[in-house]
C-alpha positions, 0 to 999 in steps of 0.5 A: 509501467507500474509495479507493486511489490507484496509486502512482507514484514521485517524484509520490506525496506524502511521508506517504503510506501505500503498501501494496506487493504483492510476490511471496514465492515462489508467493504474494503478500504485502503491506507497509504503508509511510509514504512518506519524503522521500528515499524510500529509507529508508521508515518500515515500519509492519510489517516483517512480510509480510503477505496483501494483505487485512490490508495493506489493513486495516491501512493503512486503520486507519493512515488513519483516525488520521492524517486528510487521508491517502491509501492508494496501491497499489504493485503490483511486476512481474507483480502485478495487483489481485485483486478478492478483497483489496477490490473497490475498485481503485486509481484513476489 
């Protein structure tokens, strides 16, 4: 079964895949990441937005050929999990 951790900034492992919600204008859309050591200069698996069904997908396929990761959630102000991207929330 999948799972998705919430990411926390400076406990979040280097990496580590992060899909990040964000506002664009009235929509929400999505960025699949790899989390770098300085955390500044993230390794953008697409520098695409993308809707937050196909984040997910996508970060989910990144998982499966990079055994022993994790998929975090990045929810940015305002945003909240919607059941309609995965009916999995993150946990902690």
């Amino acid at each position: 079964m999948q799972h998705y951790l919430a990411y926390q900034e400076g406990i979040t492992p280097v990496g580590a895949i992060v899909v990040r919600f964000f506002h664009a204008g009235d929509e929400v859309r999505a960025q699949v990441r790899q989390l770098t050591a300085d955390q500044t200069d993230d390794g953008a698996f697409s520098g695409d937005e993308l809707e937050p069904r196909d984040a997910l997908r996508f970060a989910v396929s990144e998982q499966q050929v990079r055994p022993g990761s994790t998929v975090y959630i990045e929810l940015t102000e305002g945003i909240e999990w919607n059941a309609a991207w995965d009916d999995v929330q993150p946990q902690g």
